[in-house]
GUZA-823454 format. One record per residue (C-alpha): residue in three letters; residue number from 0; x, y, z. Coordinates in Angstrom, 3 decimals. Layout:
! residues N
ALA  NUM  X  Y  Z
...
//
This chain:
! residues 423
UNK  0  -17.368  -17.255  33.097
UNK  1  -18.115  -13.591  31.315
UNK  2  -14.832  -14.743  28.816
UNK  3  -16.576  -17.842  27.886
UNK  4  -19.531  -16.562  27.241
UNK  5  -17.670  -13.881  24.956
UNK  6  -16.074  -16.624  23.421
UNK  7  -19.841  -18.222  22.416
UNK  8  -21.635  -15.070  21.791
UNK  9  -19.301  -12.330  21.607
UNK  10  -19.224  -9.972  18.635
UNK  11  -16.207  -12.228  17.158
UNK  12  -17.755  -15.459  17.308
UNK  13  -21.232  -14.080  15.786
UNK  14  -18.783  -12.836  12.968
UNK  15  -17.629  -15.900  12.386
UNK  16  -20.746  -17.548  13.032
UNK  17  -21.864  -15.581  9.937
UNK  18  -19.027  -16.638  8.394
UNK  19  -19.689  -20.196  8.728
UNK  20  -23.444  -20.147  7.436
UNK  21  -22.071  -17.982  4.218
UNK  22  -19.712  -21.134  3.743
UNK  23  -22.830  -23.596  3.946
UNK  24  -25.010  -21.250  1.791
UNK  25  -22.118  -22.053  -0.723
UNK  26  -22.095  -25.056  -0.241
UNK  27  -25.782  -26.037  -1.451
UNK  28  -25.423  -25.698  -4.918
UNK  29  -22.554  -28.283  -4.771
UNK  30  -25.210  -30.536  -2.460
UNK  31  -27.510  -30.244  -4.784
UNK  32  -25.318  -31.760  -7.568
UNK  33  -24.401  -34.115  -5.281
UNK  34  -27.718  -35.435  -4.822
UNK  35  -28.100  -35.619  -8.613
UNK  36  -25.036  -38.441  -8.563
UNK  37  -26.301  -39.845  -5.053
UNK  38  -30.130  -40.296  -5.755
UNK  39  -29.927  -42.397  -8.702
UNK  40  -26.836  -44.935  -6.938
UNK  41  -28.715  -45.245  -3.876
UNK  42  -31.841  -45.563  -6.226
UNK  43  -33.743  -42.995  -3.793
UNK  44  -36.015  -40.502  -4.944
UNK  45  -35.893  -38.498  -1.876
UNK  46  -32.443  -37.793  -0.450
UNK  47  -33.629  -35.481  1.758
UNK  48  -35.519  -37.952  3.770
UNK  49  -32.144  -39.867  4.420
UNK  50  -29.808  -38.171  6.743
UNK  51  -26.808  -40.711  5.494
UNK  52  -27.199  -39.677  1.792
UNK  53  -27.155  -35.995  2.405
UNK  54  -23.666  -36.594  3.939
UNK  55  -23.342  -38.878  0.671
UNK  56  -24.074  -36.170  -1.417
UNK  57  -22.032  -33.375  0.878
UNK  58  -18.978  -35.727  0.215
UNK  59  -19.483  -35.926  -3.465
UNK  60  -19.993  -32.395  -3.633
UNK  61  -16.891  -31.004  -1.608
UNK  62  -14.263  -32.559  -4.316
UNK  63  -16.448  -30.149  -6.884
UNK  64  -15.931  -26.949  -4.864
UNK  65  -12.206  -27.345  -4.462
UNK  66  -11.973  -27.691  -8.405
UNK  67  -14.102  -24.717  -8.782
UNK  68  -11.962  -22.387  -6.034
UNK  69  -8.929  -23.411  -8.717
UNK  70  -9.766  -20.258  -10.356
UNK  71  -7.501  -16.472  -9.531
UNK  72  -10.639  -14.481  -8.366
UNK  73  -11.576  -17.412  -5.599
UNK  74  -8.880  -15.947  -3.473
UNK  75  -9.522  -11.854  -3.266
UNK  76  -13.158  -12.877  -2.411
UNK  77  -12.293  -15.468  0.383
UNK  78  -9.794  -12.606  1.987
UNK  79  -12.121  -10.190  2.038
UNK  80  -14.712  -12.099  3.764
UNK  81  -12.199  -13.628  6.167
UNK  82  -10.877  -9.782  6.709
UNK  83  -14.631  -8.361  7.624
UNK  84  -15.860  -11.547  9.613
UNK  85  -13.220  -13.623  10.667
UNK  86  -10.948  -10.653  12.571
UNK  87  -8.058  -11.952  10.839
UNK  88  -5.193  -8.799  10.658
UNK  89  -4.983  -8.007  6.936
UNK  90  -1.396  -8.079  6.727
UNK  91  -1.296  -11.535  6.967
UNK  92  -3.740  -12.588  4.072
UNK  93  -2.232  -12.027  0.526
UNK  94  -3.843  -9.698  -1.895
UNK  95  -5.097  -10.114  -5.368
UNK  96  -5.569  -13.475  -7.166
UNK  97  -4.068  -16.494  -6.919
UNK  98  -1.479  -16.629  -10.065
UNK  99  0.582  -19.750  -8.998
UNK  100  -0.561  -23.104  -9.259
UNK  101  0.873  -23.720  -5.426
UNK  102  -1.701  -20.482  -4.128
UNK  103  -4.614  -22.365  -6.259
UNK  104  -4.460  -25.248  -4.193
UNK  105  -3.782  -23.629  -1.001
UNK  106  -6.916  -21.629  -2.047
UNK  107  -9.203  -24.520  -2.687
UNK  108  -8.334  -26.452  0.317
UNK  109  -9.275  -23.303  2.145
UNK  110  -12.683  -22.678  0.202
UNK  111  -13.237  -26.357  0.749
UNK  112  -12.548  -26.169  4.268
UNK  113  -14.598  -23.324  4.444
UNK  114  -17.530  -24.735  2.991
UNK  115  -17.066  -28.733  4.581
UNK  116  -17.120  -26.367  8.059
UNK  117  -19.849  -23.961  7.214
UNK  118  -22.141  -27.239  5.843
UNK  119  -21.894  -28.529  9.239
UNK  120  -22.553  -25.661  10.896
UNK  121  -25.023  -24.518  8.966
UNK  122  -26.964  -27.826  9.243
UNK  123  -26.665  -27.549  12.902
UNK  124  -28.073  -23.930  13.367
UNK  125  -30.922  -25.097  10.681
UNK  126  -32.349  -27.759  13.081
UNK  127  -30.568  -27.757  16.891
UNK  128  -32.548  -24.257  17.737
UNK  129  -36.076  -25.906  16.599
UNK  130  -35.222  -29.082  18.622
UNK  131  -33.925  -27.097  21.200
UNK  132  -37.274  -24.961  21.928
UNK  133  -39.205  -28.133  21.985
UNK  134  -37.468  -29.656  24.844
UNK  135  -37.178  -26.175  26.740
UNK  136  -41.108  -26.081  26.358
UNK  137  -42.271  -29.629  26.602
UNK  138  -42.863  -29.936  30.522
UNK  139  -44.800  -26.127  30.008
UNK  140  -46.898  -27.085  26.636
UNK  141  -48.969  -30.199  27.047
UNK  142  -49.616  -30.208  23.293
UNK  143  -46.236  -31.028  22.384
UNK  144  -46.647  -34.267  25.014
UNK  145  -49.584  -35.604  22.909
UNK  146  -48.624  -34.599  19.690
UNK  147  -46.937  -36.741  16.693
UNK  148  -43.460  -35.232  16.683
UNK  149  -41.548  -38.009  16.493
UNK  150  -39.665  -37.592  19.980
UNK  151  -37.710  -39.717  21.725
UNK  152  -39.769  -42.656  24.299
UNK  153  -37.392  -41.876  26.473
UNK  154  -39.022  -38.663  27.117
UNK  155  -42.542  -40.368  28.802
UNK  156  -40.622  -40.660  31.683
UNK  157  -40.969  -37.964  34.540
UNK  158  -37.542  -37.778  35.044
UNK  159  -36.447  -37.368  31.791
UNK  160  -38.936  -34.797  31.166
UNK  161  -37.573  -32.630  34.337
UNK  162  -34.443  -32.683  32.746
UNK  163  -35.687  -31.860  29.217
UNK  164  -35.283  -28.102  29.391
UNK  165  -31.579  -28.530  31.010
UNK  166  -31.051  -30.737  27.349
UNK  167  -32.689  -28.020  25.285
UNK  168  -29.957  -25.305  26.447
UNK  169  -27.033  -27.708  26.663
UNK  170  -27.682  -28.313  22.811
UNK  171  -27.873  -24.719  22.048
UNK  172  -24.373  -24.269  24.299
UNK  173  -23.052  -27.396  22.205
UNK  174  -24.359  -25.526  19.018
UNK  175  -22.363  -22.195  19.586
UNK  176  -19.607  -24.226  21.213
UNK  177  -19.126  -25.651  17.796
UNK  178  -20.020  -22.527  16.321
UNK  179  -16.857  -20.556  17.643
UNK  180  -14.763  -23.813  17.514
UNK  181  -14.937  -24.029  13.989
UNK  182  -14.419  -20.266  13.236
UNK  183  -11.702  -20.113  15.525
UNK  184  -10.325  -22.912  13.434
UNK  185  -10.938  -21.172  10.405
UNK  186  -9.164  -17.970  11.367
UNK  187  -5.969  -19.951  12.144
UNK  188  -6.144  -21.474  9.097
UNK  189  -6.533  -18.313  6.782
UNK  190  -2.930  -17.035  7.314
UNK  191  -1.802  -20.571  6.203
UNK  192  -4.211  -21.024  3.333
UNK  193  -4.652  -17.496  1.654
UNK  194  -1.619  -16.047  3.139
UNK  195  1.201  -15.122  0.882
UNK  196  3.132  -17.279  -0.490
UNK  197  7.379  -16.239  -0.683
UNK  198  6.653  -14.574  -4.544
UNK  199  3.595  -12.748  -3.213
UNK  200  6.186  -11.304  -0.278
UNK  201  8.669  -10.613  -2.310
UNK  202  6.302  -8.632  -5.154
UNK  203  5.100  -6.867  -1.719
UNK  204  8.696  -5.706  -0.858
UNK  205  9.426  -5.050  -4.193
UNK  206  6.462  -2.635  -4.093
UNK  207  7.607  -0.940  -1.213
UNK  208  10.725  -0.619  -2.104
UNK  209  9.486  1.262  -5.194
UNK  210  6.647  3.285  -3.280
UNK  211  10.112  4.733  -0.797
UNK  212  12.164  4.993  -4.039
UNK  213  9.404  7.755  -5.415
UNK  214  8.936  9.352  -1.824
UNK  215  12.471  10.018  -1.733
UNK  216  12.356  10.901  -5.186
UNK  217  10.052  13.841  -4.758
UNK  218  11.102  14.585  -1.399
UNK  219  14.863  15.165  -3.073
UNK  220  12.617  17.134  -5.756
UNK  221  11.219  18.997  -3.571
UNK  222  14.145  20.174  -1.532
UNK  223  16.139  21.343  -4.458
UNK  224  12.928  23.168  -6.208
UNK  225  11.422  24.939  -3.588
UNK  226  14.398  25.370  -1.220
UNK  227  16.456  26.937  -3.513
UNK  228  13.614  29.166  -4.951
UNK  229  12.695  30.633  -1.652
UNK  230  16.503  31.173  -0.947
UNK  231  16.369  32.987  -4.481
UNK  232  13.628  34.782  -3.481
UNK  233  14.720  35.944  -0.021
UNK  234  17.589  37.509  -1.085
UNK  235  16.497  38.864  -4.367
UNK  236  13.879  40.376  -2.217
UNK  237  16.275  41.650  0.128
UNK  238  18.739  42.765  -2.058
UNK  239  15.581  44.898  -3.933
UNK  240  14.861  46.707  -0.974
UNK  241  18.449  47.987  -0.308
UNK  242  18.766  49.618  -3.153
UNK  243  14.936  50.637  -3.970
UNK  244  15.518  54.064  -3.786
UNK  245  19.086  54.240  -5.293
UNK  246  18.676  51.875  -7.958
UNK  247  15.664  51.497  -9.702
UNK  248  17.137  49.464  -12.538
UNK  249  18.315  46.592  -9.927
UNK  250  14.550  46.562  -8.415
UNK  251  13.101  45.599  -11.641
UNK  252  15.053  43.050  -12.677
UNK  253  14.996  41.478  -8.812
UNK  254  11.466  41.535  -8.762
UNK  255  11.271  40.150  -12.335
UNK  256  13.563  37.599  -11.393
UNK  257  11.227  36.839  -8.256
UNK  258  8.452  36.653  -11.070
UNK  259  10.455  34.274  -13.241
UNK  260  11.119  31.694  -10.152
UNK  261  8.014  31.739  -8.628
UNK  262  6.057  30.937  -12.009
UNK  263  8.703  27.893  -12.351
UNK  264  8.613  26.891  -9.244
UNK  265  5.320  26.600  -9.090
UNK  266  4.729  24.694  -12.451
UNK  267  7.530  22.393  -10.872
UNK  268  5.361  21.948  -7.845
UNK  269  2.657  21.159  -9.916
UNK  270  4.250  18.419  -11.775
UNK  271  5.580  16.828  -8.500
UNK  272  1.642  17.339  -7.695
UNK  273  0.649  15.447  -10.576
UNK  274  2.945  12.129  -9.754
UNK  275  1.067  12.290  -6.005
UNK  276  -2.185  12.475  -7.119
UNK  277  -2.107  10.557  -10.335
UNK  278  -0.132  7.924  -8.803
UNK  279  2.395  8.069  -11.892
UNK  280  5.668  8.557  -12.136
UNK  281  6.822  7.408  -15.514
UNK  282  5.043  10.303  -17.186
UNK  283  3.669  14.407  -17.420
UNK  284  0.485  14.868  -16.177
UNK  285  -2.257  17.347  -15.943
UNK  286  -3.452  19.543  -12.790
UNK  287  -7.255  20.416  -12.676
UNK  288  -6.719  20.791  -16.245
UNK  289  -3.601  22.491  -16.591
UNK  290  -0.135  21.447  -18.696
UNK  291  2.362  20.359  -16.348
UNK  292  5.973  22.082  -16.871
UNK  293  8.589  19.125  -17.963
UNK  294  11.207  18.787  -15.783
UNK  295  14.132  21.356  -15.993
UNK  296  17.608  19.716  -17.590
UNK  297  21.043  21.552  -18.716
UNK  298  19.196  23.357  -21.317
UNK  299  17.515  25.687  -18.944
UNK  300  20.780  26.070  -16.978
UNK  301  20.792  30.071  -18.413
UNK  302  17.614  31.032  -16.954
UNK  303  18.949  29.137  -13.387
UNK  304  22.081  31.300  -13.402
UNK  305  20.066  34.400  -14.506
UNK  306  17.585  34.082  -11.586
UNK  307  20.556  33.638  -8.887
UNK  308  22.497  36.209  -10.511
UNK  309  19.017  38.602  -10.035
UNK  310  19.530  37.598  -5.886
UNK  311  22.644  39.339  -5.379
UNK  312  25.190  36.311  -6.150
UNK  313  28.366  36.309  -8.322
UNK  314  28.054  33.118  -10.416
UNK  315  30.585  32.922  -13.106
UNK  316  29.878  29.592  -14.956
UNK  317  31.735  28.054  -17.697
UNK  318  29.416  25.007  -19.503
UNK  319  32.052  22.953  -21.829
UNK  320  29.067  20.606  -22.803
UNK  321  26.519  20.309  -25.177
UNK  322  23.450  19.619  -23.300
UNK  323  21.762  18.136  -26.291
UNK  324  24.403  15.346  -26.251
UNK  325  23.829  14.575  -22.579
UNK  326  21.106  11.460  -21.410
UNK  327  18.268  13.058  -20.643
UNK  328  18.266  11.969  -17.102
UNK  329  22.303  12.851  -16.691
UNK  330  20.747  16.353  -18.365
UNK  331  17.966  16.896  -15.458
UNK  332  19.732  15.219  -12.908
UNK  333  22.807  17.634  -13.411
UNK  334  20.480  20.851  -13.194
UNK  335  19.506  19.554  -10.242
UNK  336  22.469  19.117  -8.544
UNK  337  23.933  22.314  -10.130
UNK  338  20.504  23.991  -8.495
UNK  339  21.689  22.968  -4.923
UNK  340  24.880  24.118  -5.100
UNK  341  23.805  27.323  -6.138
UNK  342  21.414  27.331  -2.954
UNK  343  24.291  26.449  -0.730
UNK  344  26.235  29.223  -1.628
UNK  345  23.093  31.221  -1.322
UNK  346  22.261  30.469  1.903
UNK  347  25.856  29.995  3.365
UNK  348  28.094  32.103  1.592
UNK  349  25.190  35.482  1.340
UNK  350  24.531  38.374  -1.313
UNK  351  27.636  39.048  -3.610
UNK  352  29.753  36.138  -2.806
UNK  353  31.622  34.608  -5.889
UNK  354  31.083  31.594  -7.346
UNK  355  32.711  28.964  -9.597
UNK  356  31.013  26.872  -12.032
UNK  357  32.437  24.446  -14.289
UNK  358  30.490  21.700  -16.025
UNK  359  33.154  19.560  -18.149
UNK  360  32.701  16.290  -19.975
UNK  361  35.351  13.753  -20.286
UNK  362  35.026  10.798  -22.229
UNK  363  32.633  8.825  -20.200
UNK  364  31.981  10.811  -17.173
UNK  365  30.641  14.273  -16.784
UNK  366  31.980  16.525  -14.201
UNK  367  30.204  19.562  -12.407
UNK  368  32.284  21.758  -9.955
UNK  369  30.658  24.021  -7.916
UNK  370  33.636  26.680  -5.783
UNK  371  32.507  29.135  -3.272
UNK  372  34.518  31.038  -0.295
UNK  373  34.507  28.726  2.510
UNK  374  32.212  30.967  4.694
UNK  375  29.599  29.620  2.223
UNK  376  30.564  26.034  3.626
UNK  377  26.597  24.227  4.598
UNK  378  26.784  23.580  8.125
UNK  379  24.270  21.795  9.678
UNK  380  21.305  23.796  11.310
UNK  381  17.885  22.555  12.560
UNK  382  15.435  21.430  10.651
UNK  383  17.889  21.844  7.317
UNK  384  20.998  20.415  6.202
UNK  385  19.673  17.938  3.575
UNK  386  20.852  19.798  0.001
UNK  387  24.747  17.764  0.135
UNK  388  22.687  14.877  0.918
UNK  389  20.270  14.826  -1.797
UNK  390  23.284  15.894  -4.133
UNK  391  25.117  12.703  -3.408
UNK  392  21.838  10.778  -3.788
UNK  393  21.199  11.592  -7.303
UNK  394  25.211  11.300  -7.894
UNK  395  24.854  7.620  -6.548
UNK  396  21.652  6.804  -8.211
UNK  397  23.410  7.450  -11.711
UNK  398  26.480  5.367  -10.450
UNK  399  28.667  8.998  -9.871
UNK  400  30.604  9.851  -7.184
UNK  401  30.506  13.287  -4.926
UNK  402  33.295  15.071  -3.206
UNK  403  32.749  18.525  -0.914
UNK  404  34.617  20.036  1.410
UNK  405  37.270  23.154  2.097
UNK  406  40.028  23.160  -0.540
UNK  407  42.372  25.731  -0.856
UNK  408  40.641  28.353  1.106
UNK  409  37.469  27.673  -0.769
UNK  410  34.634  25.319  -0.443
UNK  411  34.253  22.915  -3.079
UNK  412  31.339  20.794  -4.272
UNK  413  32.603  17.919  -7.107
UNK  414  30.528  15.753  -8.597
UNK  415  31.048  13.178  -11.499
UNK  416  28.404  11.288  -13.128
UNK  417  28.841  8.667  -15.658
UNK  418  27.281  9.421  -19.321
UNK  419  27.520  6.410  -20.758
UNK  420  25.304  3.642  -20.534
UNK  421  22.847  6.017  -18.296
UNK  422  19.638  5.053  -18.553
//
């Protein structure tokens, strides 16, 4: 009994309820011109009086609602009424307008739905309730006996005036029982009607698919940048304090070094910053009002090796390319990946260990060896181990290939990326 009186009264169906009368409140000004075409056929001056030409003019004006819902904005209004009042799960209406002509009709045959539905209902709650009280009251209130209000003969009997009140609640159950049958109706018919269509899923996926590309985008962005700058850091850091007292010369250019990548990195950080809370990817932003560093590329390849060289590490790199010749996202995609080899051997290989660095380009691939004593080899540890990941990431975005792995005695990081035709 308690669920079906939730289903007639329960927070839901008075949502919907209200749903329905905002459907018949729409649905007068289409009446109204209805009447203006009824009246003068029926040659009746007073529609109103005539409960057969309101329907008349209810018909006529239904076909003029579902032209009118034709338009893109009908749809992004509907949803979001049928999202607050109808407890339909949002995920299941579409978003935005309605841009093909197969979501224009499905729209208007939902707004005409709507508004055929909320007419009726809206009629109903305009004059069941007032009939409703009168036949609840009549055996109490003489006056409404002897009065002139048009009641049923019926109704001078005894018996039929015992029963009276039990008629007066029954229509006001039949009222709501309508009530939540036609919003229940409603809400199964919203996913159908203004749900979307196989382009709107498909624009949805493709969105997603973009929104992950750019997560993993800056997440790779961010594990190269600030991983390998702490790494820097650490050791520079480390290495400083070794030799403070023996060799004040080593100190200063360590902790300008430590200067140098901090100041980068976080410029870096703030342009990653800047795509989050702009919400754009395609282009430099500003940071409560600050210029945004570009993104590093080949060109600033010296002032990488010069920082890790600062940390303790013995890079010796030999660059047989141009950088102003390179793509410019083969140039910043190959500092990157040159950055994360350079934090491997950081992190893996420690303070003074030699390493290898060749950057050579072919005819229509570049190639970017990174060598390293295999004690340097990235093994995986908690919470870590993403760097040859990312690196073969970016390699496959570009169409490249990546090789690491102990050769020789040595651990070797190879990675060829196609220059032509990179976009």
């Amino acid at each position: 009994m308690s669920a079906f009186a939730r289903f007639l009264f329960g927070r839901r169906a008075r949502l919907r309820w209200i749903h329905l009368i905002l459907g018949g409140a729409l649905a007068m000004p289409y009446v109204l011109v209805g009447e203006v075409v009824v009246g003068p056929l029926a040659d009746s001056r007073y529609v109103f009086g005539s409960l057969p030409l309101q329907l008349a003019s209810f018909a006529v004006g239904l076909p003029l609602a579902a032209v009118t819902a034709l338009f893109p904005l009908t749809r992004p209004l509907s949803v979001a009424a049928v999202r607050a009042l109808c407890g339909v799960e949002g995920d299941r209406l579409a978003d935005g307008p309605a841009r093909t002509p197969a979501a224009r009709r499905r729209t208007a045959g939902w707004f005409t739905l709507h508004l055929g539905l909320g007419g009726i209902v809206a009629g109903m709650s305009l004059a069941v309730p007032p009939f409703a009280a009168v036949l609840i009251a009549l055996p109490a209130v003489s006056f409404l006996r002897d009065s002139r209000l048009g009641l049923p003969e019926v109704l001078d009997h005894s018996w039929a005036l015992a029963l009276s009140p039990v008629a007066g609640a029954a229509s006001l159950i039949a009222l709501a029982a309508c009530a939540a049958g036609a919003g229940g109706l409603l809400a199964r018919r919203a996913p159908v009607l203004l749900g979307p269509a196989p382009e709107d899923r498909l624009a949805a996926a493709e969105r997603r698919a973009a929104d992950l590309a750019v997560r993993n985008r800056l997440a790779r962005e961010l594990h190269d940048s600030v991983g390998h700058a702490l790494s820097a850091v650490t050791l520079q850091a480390s290495a400083a304090r070794r030799v403070l007292d023996t060799d004040p010369g080593f100190v200063r250019e360590a902790l300008a070094a430590i200067e140098d990548t901090t100041r980068r990195t976080v410029g870096e950080l703030d342009a990653l910053l800047g795509v989050l809370r702009e919400g754009d990817t395609g282009q430099d932003t500003g940071v409560q009002g600050r210029a945004i560093a570009p993104a590093p590329t080949l060109a600033d390849l010296d002032g990488l090796l010069r920082r890790t060289r600062a940390g303790g590490l013995t890079v010796t790199a030999a660059v047989e390319v141009d950088p102003g010749t390179l793509p410019p996202l083969v140039s910043r995609e190959t500092y990157r990946i040159v950055q994360e080899a350079l934090s491997n051997a950081l992190r893996h290989a420690g303070p003074r260990a030699p390493v290898l660095l060749r950057i050579t380009r072919g005819e229509k691939t570049l190639e970017i060896t990174a060598e390293n004593p295999v004690t340097g080899a990235p093994t995986p540890r908690p919470g870590g181990g993403h760097g040859l990941s990312g690196v073969a990431d970016r390699a496959r975005l570009l169409g490249g290939t990546t090789e690491a792995g102990p050769v020789d005695g040595v651990w070797r990081l190879l990675v060829r990326l196609p220059v032509e035709g990179a976009a």
